[in-house]
VEXKE-662073 format. One line per field, with one value per residue (C-alpha): residue number from 1; residue in three letters; chain; x, y, z. Coordinates in steps of 0.1 Angstrom, whole numbers, plus 2048, in hexadecimal, padded with zeros to 3 digits. Each point is the difference from the previous one (the first is absolute). Layout:
// VEXKE-662073
nr <- c(NUM:...)
rest <- c(ALA:...)
kette <- c(A:...)
c1 <- c(X:...)
c2 <- c(Y:...)
c3 <- c(Z:...)
***
This chain:
// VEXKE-662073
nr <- c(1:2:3:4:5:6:7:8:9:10:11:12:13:14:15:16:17:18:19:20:21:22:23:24:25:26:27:28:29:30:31:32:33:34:35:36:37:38:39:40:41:42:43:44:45:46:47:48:49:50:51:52:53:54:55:56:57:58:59:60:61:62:63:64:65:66:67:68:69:70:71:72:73:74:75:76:77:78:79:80:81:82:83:84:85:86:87:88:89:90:91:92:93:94:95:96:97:98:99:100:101:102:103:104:105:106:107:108:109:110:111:112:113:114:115:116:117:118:119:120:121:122:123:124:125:126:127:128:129:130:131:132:133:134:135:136:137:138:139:140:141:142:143:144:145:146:147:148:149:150:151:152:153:154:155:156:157:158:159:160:161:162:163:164:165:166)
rest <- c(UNK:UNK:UNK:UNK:UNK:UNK:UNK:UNK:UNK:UNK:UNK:UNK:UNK:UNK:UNK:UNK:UNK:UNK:UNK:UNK:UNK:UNK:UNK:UNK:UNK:UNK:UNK:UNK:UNK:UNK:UNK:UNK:UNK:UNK:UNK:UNK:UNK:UNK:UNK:UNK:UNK:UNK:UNK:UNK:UNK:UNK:UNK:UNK:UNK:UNK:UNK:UNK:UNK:UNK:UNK:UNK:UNK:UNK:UNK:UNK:UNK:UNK:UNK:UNK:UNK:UNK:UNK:UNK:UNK:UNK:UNK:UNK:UNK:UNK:UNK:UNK:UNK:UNK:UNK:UNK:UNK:UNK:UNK:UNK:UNK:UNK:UNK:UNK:UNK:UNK:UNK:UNK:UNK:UNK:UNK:UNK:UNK:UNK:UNK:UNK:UNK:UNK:UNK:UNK:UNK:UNK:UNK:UNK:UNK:UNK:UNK:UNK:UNK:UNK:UNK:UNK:UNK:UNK:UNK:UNK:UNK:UNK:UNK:UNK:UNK:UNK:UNK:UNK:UNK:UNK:UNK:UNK:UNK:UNK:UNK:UNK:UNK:UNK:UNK:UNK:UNK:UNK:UNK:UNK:UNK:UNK:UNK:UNK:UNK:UNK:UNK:UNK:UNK:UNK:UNK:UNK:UNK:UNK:UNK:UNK:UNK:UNK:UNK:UNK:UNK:UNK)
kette <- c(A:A:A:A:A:A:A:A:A:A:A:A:A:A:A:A:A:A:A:A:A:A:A:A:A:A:A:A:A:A:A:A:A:A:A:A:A:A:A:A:A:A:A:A:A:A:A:A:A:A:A:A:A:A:A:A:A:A:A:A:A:A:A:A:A:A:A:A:A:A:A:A:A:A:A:A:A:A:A:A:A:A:A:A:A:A:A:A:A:A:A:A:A:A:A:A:A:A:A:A:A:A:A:A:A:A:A:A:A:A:A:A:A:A:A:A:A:A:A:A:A:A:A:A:A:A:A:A:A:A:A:A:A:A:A:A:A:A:A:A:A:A:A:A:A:A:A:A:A:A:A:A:A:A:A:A:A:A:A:A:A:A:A:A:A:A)
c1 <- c(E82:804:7E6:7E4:80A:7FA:7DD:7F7:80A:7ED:7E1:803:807:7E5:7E8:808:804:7E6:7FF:7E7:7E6:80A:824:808:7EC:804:7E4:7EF:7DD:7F9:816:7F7:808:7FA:808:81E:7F5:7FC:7E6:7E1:804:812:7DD:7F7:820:801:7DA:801:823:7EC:7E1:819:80F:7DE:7F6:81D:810:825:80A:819:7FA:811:805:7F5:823:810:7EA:811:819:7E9:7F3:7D7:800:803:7DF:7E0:7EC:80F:7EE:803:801:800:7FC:7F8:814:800:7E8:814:7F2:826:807:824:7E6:7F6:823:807:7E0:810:81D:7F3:804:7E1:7ED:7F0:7EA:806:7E2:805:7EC:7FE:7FC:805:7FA:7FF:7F2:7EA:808:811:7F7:7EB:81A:81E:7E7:7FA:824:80B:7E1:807:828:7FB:7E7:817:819:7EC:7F3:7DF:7F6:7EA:7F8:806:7F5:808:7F4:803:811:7FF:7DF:7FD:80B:81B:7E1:7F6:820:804:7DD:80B:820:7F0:7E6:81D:815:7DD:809:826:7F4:820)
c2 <- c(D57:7DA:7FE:813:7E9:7E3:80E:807:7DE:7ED:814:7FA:7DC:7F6:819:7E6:7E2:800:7EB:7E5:7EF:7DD:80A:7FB:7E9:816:819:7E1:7F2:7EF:7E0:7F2:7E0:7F6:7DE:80A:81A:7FC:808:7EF:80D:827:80F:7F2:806:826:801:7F5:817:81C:7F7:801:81F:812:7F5:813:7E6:7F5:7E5:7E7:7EA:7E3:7DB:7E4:7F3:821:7FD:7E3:810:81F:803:807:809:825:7FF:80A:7EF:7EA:7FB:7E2:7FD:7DA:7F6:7DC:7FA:7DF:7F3:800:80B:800:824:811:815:7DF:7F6:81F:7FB:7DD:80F:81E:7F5:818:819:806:820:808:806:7EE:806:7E4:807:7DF:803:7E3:7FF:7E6:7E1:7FC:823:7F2:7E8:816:81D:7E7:7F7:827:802:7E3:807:821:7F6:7E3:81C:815:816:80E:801:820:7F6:7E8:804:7E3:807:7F6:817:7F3:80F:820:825:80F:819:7DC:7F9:81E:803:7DC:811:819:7EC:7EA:81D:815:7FA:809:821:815)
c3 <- c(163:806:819:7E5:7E4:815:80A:7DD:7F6:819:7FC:7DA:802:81B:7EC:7E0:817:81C:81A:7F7:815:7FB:807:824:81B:81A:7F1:7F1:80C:7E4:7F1:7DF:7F7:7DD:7E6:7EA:7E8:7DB:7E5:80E:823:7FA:7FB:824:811:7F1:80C:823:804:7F2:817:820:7FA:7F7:821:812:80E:7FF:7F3:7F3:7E1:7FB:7ED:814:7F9:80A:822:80B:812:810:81D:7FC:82A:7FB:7EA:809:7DE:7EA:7DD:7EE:7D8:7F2:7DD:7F1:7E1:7EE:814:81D:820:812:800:80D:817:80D:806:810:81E:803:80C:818:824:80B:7EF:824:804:7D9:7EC:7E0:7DB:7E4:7DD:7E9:7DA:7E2:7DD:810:814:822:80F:816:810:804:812:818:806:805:817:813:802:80D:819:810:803:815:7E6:7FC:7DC:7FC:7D8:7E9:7DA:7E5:7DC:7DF:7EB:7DA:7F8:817:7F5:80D:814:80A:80E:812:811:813:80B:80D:811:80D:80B:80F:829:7F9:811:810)
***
């Protein structure tokens, strides 16, 4: 009786609780590394999240502050997500490719977004970081967000994200 209460429980609690894609590196291909989320950047970080899973790919999501202590070796593809704020080009994603030993044999996708200024300047620092650490950047798309529709938006993430492949 034990043992078929504990089968109906786990069958209902991982019917309710599935095991997600991001949720484990070992199944993961994919590791996304994004600036802090907050209102200007959810829609993109839900987007690109959405856009990885849709491609069947696992994956695991993550802050560039939160990155800091992972290990990006067991990834095939890293994609990058950076965000100018304030006129400041010095992103945590940045930071983060500062601090990655080698991102050797990893193919690596940039997507930078700004109202207007500075996009241009911190897609070529993610470009250029990934590329010193071995990387080969398969795309990288910088665009400025303050006057395009949200179909706007998502046509350039797709565009960035096209070569993702499985």
């Amino acid at each position: 009786m034990r043992i078929l209460c504990l089968s109906v429980f786990s069958v209902v609690f991982f019917a309710v609780f599935p095991a997600s894609a991001g949720d484990t590196a070992s199944a993961a291909t994919v590791f996304f590394v994004h600036d802090f989320t907050q209102k200007q950047s959810a829609f993109y970080v839900t987007a690109v999240a959405e856009r990885i899973r849709k491609s069947g790919r696992g994956f695991k999501e993550v802050s560039a502050q939160g990155a800091a202590s992972l290990d990006a070796s067991p990834y095939q593809v890293v994609v990058l997500y950076g965000m100018v704020m304030a006129f400041n080009f010095k992103s945590e994603v940045r930071h983060w490719l500062k601090s990655v030993e080698s991102l050797k044999n990893k193919r690596v996708f940039v997507l930078v977004t700004a109202n207007r200024w500075f996009k241009g300047h911190l897609l070529r620092d993610l470009v250029a970081l990934s590329g010193e650490r071995g990387a080969t950047v398969v795309d990288a798309v910088s665009m400025a967000t303050n006057k395009m529709s949200d179909a706007e938006k998502l046509a350039k993430i797709d565009s960035c994200l096209a070569k993702l492949g499985r």
